[in-house]
C-alpha positions in Angstrom: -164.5 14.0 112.2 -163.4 11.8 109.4 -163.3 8.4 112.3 -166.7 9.3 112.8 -168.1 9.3 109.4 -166.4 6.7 108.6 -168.6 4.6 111.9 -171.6 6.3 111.1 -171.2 5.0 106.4 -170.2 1.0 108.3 -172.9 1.3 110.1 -175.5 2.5 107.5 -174.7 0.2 104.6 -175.9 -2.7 107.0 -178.7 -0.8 107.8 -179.5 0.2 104.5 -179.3 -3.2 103.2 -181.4 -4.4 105.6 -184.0 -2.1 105.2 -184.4 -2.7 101.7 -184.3 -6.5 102.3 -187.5 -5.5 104.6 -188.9 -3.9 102.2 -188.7 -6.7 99.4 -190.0 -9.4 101.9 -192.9 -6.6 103.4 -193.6 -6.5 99.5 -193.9 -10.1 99.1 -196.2 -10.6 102.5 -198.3 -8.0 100.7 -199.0 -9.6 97.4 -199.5 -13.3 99.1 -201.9 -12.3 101.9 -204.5 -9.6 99.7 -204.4 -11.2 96.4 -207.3 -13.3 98.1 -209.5 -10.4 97.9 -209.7 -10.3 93.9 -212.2 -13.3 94.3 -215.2 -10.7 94.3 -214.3 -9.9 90.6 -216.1 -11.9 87.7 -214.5 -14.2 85.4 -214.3 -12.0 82.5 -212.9 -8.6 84.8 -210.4 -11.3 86.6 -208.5 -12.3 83.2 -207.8 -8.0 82.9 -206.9 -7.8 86.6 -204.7 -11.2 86.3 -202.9 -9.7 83.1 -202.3 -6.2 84.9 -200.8 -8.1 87.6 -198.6 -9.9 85.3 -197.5 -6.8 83.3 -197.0 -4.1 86.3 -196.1 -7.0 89.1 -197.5 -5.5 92.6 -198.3 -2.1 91.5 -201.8 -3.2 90.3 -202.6 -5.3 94.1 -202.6 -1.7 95.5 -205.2 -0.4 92.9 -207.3 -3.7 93.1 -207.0 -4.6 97.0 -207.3 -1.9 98.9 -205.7 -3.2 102.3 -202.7 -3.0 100.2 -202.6 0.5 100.1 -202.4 0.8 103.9 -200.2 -2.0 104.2 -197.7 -0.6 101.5 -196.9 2.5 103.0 -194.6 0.4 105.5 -193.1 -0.9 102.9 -192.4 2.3 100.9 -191.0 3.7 103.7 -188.4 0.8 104.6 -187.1 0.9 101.3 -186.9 5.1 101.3 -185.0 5.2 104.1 -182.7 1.8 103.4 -182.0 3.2 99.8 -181.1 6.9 101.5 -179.0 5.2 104.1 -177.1 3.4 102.0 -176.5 6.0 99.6 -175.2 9.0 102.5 -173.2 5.4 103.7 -171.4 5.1 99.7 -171.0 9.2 99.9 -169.2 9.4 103.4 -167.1 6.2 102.3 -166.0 7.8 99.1 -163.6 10.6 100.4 -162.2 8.1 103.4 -161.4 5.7 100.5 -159.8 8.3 98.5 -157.6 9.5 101.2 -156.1 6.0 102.3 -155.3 5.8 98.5 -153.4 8.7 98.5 -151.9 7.9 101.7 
């Protein structure tokens, strides 16, 4: 039981990592192709919109530009499920690691 957990955290953390690498560059694919779509505001709205993009990085593209809101969920969901991987990876790992210490 403990050989297999051990296989199962080596081949999480990969995973995981990966995942969450995903999810940063699915992120960044995001904010380059829909930022296109603030054109339709007017001058004077685009400065507040601008500024909330500064101050809140992408979580103001996904109120402004809506095809970022179905695009995102992909996203959300890489890093969800990268971040638990990694994290039941780092908890199977713990007690193995333990053990060969004692041992």
């Amino acid at each position: 039981m403990q050989n297999t957990l051990f296989l199962l955290s080596v081949i999480f953390i990969p995973l995981g990592i990966f995942l969450m690498a995903f999810s940063v560059l699915w992120q960044m694919y995001i904010m380059f192709t829909e930022t296109y779509t603030l054109n339709r505001y007017a001058s004077e709205r685009l400065v507040w919109v601008v500024a909330s993009l500064f101050f809140s990085f992408s979580l103001a593209v996904y109120y402004f530009c809506p095809n970022a809101r179905k695009k995102g969920k992909w996203g959300v969901i890489a890093g969800v499920l990268g971040l638990s991987l990694f994290l039941i990876a780092k908890l199977y790992l713990l007690p193995t690691v333990h053990n060969m210490a004692i041992s």
